[in-house]
C-alpha positions in Angstrom: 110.0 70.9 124.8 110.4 67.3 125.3 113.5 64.9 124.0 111.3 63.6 121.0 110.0 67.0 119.9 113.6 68.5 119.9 114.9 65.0 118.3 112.2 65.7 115.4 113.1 69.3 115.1 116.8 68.8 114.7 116.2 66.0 111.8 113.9 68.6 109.4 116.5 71.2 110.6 119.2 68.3 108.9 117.4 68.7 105.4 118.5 72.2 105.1 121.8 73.9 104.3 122.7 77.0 104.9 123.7 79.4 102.0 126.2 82.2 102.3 124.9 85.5 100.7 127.8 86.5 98.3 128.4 88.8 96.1 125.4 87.9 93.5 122.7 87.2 95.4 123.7 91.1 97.3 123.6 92.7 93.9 120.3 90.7 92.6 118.9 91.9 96.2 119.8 95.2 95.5 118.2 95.3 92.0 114.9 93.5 93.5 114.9 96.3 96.2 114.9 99.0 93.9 112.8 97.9 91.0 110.5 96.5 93.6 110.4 98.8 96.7 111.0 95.3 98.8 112.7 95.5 101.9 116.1 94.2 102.0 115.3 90.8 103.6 112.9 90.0 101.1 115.4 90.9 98.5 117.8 88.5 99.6 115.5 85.9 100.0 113.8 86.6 96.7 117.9 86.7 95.2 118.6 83.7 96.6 115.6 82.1 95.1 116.7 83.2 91.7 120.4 82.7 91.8 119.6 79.3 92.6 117.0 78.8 90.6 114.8 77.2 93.3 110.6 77.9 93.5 110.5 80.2 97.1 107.9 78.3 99.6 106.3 80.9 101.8 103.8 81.7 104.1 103.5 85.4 103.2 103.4 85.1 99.6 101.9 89.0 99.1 105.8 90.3 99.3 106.9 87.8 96.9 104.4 87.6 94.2 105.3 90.9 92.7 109.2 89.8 92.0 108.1 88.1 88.1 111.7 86.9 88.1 111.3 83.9 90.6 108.8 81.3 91.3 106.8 81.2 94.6 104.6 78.8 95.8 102.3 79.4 98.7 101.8 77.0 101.6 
């Protein structure tokens, strides 16, 4: 990987933040996994979505689209 391409990755990496999984979003994950059958990792991401009430942009919308609760845009 060259200077520039790492330079470019590391400022759309800056636009992020990273968010703890507490408490909530474990308990919302847990109630998406069971009313759901999703796996676990989808359940957090799918509680994180909802407990911050952000639209969830994915690639692999089929595991998301069933969770009515959140809003998920494909790209």
């Amino acid at each position: 990987m060259s200077s520039s391409q790492e330079r470019k990755i590391m400022e759309l990496l800056s636009l992020f933040s990273i968010i703890n999984v507490d408490s909530g979003i474990v308990r919302k994950a847990a109630y998406f996994y069971k009313k759901y059958q999703s796996n676990i990792a989808d359940g957090i991401i799918a509680a994180t979505s909802f407990i911050f009430k952000r639209t969830l942009v994915t690639r692999n919308i089929k595991h998301f689209r069933k969770i009515k609760e959140i809003k998920v845009k494909s790209i």
